[in-house]
N, C-alpha and C positions, 0 to 999 in steps of 0.2 A: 504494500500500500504506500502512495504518498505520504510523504513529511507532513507534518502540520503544516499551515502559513507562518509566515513568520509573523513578530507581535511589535506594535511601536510602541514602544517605549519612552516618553518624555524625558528629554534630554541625552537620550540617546542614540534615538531612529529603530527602524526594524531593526530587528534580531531573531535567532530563530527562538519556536515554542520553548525549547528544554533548558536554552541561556536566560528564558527571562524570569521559567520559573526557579535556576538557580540561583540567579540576583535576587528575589523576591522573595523568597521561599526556601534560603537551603536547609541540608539537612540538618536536623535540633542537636547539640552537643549535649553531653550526659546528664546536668545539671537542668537543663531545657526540658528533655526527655521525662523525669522525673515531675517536673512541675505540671508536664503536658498528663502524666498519665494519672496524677492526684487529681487536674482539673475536671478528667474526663470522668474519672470515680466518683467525685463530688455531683456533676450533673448526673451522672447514672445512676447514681443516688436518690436526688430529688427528683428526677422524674419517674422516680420506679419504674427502671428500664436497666437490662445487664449494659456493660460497656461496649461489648460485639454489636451489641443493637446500636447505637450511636456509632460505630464504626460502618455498619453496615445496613442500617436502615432499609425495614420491607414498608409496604403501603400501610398495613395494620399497627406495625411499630410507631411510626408517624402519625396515624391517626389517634393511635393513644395517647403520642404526646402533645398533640394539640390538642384533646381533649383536658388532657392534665392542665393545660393554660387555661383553660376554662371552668377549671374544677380542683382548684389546687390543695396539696393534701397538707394537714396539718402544719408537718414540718416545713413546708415553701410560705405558707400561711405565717409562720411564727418567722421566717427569714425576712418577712415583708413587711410584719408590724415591727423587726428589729431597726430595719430599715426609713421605716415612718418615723419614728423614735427618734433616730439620731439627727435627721434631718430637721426636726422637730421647730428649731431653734437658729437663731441666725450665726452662732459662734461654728455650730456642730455642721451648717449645710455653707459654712466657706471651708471647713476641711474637707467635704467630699469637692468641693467645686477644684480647690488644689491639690488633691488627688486623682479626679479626671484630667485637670490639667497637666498633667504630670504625667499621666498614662499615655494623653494626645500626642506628646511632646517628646517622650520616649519611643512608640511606635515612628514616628515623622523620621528621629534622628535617624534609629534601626533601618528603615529605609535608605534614608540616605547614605549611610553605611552601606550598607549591601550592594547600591546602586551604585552608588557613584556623583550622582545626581542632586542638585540641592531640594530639600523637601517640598520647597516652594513651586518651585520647578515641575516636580513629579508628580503635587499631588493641586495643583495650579491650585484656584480660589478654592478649592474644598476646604483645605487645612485652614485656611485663613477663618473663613465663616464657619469653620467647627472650634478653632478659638475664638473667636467672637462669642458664640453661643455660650461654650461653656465660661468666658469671663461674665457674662451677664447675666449669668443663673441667679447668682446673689443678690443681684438689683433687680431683676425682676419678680422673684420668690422673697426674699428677704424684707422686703418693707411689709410682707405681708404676712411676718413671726416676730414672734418675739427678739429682744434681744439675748436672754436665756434663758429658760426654765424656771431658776431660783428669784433672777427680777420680776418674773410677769406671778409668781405665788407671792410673795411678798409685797406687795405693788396690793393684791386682794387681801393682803390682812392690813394693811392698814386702816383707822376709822377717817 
């Protein structure tokens, strides 16, 4: 059979299918490996599904786990009110805003690494308007929390 086509690459040009997915995508080093196979345990976990099945997903497997989206079991339930909780407050939901930022920021560079490529470059206005978003999570959610838990209770006991 024919090669693939070749793939463009921003700031690169074409190149073929299996260079671009080893700029992109190469193989995970041990440490890599290990976090990928905890991450994959933990959702095969919460979705109550084995890890073969996220590896290899049938029609039935998949429908049960969008059903789980829509019917979620105790434990994802209790991940989501943990979730609501921390956000709860405006001190607690600028730590997640600079820990996405941080994620966005890390992914872009790893790219760039990889590529060769400046992230700006590679991933043109996306990256830009997905830090955008996430700097303005705070200012757009935040005026509408407290500023933390302990002020906004005490704030109600006072006469």
């Amino acid at each position: 059979s024919p090669p693939p086509p070749p793939v463009f690459l921003p700031g690169i040009g074409l190149i073929a299918a299996d260079e671009a997915v080893e700029k992109l995508a190469p193989p995970l080093n041990s440490a890599e490996q290990v976090y990928l196979v905890s991450l994959m345990e933990l959702t095969a976990n919460l979705l109550g599904v084995s890890v073969a099945e996220l590896e290899s997903p049938t029609a039935s497997s998949i429908q049960g786990m969008l059903q789980m989206a829509t019917n979620p079991s105790e434990q994802v339930q209790e991940i989501g009110d943990a979730l609501n909780t921390m956000s709860g407050n405006r001190a607690n939901l600028e730590v997640v805003q600079a820990i996405v930022l941080d994620v966005v920021n890390t992914l872009a560079s790893k790219q760039e690494e990889r590529t060769g490529v400046p992230a700006e470059q590679l991933f043109g206005p996306g990256l830009f308007i997905a830090r955008q978003a996430v700097s303005g999570l705070s200012n757009r959610l935040g005026s509408q929390l407290p500023a933390s838990s302990s002020s906004s209770s005490s704030s109600s006991r006072t006469p």
